[in-house]
C-alpha positions in Angstrom: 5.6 6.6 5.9 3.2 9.4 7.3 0.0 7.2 5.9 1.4 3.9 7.4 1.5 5.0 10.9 -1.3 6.7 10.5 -2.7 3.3 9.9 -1.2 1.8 12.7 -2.3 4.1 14.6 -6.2 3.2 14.4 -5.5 -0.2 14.1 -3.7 0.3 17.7 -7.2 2.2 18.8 -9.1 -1.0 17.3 -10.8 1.7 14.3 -10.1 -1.2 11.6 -12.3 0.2 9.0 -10.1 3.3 9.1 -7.2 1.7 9.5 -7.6 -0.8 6.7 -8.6 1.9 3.9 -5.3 3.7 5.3 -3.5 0.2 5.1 -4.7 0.0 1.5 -3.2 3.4 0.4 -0.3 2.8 1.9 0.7 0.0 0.2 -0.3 1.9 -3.6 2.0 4.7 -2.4 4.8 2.4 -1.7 4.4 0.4 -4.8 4.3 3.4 -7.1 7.4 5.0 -5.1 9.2 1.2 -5.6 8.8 1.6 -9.1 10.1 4.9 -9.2 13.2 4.0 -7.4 13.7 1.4 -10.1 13.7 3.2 -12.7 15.8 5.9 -11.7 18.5 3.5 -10.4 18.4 2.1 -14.3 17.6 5.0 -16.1 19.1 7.7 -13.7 22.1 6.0 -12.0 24.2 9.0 -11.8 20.9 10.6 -10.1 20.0 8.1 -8.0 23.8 8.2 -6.6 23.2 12.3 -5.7 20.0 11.1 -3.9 21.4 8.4 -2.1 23.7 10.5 0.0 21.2 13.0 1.3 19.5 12.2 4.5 16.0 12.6 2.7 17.0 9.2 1.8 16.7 7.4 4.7 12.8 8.1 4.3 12.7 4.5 1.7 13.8 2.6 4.9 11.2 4.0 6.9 8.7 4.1 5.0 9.4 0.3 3.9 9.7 -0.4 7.9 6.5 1.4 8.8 4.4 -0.6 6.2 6.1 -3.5 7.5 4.9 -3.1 11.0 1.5 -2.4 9.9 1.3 -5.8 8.0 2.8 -7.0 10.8 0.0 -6.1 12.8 -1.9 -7.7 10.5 -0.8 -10.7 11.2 1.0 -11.6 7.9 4.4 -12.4 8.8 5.8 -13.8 5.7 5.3 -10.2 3.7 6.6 -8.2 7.3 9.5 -10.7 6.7 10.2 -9.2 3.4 9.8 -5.8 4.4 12.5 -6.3 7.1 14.9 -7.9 4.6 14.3 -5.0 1.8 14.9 -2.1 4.5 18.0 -3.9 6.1 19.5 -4.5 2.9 18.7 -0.6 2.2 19.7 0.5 5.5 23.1 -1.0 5.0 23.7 0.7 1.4 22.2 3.9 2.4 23.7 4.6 5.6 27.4 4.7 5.0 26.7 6.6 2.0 24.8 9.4 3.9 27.2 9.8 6.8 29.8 9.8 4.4 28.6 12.8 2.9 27.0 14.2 5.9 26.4 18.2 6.1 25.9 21.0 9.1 23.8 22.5 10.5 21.2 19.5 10.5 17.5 20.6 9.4 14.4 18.1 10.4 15.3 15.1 7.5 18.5 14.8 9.1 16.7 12.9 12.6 15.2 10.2 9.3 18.5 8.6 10.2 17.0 7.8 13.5 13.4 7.4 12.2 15.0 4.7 9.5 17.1 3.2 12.5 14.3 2.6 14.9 11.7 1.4 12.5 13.8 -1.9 12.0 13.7 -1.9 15.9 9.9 -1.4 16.0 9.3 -4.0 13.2 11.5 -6.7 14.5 10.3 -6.4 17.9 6.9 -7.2 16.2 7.9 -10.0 14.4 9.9 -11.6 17.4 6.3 -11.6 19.8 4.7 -13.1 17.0 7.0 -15.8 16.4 8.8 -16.2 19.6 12.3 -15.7 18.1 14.7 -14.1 21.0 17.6 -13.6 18.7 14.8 -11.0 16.6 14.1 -8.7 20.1 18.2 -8.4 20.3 18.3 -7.3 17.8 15.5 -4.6 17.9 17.7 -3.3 21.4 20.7 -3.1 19.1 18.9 -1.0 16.7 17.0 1.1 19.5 20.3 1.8 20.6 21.7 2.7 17.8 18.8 4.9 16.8 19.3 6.6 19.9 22.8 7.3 18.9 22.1 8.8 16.0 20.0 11.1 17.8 22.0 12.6 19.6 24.7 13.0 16.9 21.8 14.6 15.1 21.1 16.8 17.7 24.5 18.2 18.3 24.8 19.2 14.6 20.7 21.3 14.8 19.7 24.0 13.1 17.2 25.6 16.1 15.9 28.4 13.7 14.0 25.4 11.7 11.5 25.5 14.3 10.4 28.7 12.0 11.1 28.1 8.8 11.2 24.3 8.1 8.7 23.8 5.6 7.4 20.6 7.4 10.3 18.5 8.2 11.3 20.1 12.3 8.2 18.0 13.1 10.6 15.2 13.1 13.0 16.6 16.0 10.0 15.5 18.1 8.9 12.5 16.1 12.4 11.0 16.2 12.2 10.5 19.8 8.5 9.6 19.2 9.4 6.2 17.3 12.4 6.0 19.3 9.7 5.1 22.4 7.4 2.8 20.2 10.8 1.1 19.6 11.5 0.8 23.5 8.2 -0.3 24.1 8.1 -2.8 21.8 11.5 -4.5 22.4 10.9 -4.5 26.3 7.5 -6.6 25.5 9.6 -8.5 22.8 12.2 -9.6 25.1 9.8 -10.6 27.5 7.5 -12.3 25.5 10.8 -14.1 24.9 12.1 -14.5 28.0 15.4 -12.7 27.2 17.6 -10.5 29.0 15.1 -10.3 31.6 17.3 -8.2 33.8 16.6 -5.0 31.2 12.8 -5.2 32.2 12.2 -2.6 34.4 15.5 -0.4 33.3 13.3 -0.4 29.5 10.1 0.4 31.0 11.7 3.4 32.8 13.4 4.4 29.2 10.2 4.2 27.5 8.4 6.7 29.7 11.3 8.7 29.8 11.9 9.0 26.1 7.9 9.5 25.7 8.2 12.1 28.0 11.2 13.8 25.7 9.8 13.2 23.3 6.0 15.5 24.4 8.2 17.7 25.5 9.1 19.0 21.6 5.3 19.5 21.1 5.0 23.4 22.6 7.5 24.3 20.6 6.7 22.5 17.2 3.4 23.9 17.9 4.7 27.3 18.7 7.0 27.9 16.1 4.0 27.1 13.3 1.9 29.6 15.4 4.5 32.3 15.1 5.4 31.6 11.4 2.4 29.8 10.0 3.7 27.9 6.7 -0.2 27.0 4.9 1.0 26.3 1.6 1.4 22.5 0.4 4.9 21.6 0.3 5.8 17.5 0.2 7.8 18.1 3.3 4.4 18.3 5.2 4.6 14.5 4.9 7.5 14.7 7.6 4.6 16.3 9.4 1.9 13.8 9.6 4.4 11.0 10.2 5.5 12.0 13.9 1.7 13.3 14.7 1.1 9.3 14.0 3.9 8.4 16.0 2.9 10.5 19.1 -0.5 9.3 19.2 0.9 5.2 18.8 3.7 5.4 20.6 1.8 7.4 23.7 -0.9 3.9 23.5 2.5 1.4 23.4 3.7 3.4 26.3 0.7 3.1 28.2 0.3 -0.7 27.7 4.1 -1.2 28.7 3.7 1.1 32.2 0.1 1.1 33.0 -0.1 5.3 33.0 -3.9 5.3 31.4 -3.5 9.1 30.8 -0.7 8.4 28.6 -3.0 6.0 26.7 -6.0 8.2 26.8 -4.1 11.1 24.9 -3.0 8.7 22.0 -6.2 7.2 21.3 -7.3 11.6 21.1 -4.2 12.1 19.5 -5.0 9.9 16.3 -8.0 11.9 15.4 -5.9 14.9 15.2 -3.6 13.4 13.0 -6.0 11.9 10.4 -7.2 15.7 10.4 -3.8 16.7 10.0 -3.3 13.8 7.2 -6.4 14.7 5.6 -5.1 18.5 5.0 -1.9 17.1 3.6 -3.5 14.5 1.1 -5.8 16.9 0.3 -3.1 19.2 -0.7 -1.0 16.4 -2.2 -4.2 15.6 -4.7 -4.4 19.6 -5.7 -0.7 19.7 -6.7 -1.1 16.7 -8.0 -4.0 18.0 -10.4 -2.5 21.2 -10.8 0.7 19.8 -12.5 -0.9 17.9 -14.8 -3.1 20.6 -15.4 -0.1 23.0 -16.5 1.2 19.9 -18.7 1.1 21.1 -22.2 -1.2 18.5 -24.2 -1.1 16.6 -27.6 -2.1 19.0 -30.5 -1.3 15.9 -32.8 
């Protein structure tokens, strides 16, 4: 999820060279993460049943989404297609089943059941510019709506002291609303690229630049928070970190193109270099747990 945006990101800021090697590990990392979802649901149903009703979840759907857009952007619909279909189909299993078992206080995962929600919005708004199909940019309002919904059910239920001692996931109180406005932005150019419901023009150009503006307004005190209780060690959760610094620095260039505030534009195409920095640190930190796991693996004496 973190790495897709992170691609779509400098594909956004025309860095294709960047963005394609970030394309490329993205789709590995999805692929080895399919395969372990398929063999735990075999193996491990009664497992794979626990998981399923946690909001960490939600992340599949996402992440599926996000890589989605990116080929997408790419220009090749048929596989964005199947994206969409495969993180429908788990959005409607996963859902219910998280809600059903839904805890409080929320902690930064929880807003995933926005980020899931709005990701279908962002990538069927893509796919309904490029292949004109109105029907498609309905139903990315539906799901920006919905998304927006879930927000603020999410919201309600917070945890404020996260913004101290999440381990990585309180970044996503800022980057739910952060994909929330890529969604807005794209299904206001989707609907009028299709020439439907051309009445919510304006009124989603406004919501765009007011959910952008929500959304910047989490950053002093994400930032704050890891200044007064900095949290260096590596913990996977980081990866709920590097996803909304991608979605700030793409969704600030959607907003841009949508309302014509340059500024807004000029601090995502900045923005993106901070977050491959910030992806960089992760990964980096991803590769030593990685090594020191397999390291601490006792060997073969046979």
């Amino acid at each position: 999820m973190g790495t897709g945006i992170v691609s779509s990101g400098f594909d956004v800021v025309h860095q294709s060279a960047l963005s394609d090697i970030l394309f490329a590990i993205d789709a590995l990392l999805w692929i080895g993460l399919i395969v372990v979802f398929l063999r735990r649901r075999i193996w491990q149903p009664q497992r794979w049943r626990q998981e399923a009703r946690v909001p960490a979840a939600l992340t599949a759907i996402a992440g599926t989404a996000v890589l989605g857009a990116r080929v997408a952007l790419a220009g090749i619909d048929w596989a964005a297609w199947l994206l969409l279909a495969i993180a429908c189909i788990a959005w409607l299993r996963l859902v219910p089943s998280v809600l059903a078992h839904w805890q409080t206080p929320t902690v930064g995962v929880s807003f995933v059941l926005t980020v899931s929600t709005e990701s279908l919005g962002v990538l069927a708004a893509l796919l309904a510019i490029s292949e004109h199909r109105a029907w498609l940019a309905v139903a990315a309002l539906v799901a920006l709506l919905l998304g927006l919904a879930a927000y603020l059910f999410v919201l309600a239920r917070i945890d404020w002291r996260q913004l101290v001692a999440g381990s990585g996931d309180h970044w996503v109180f800022g980057g739910a609303l952060a994909i929330a406005t890529l969604a807005c932005a794209r299904t206001s150019a989707a609907l009028t690229a299709n020439s439907a419901l051309t009445g919510l023009h304006s009124s989603l150009v406004d919501a765009t630049l007011a959910l952008w503006a929500a959304a910047a307004l989490w950053l002093p005190a994400l930032l704050a928070g890891e200044l007064l209780a900095p949290r260096l060690r590596y913990d996977t959760r980081r990866w709920s970190t590097v996803f909304p610094f991608g979605m700030y620095a793409v969704c600030s260039v959607a907003t841009s193109s949508i309302t014509g505030v340059g500024a807004i534009g000029s601090f995502g195409r900045v923005w993106i270099w901070v977050t491959l920095a910030v992806w960089s640190i992760v990964f980096v930190g991803m590769l030593r747990r990685a090594r020191s796991f397999v390291s601490a693996t006792p060997g073969d004496d046979g």
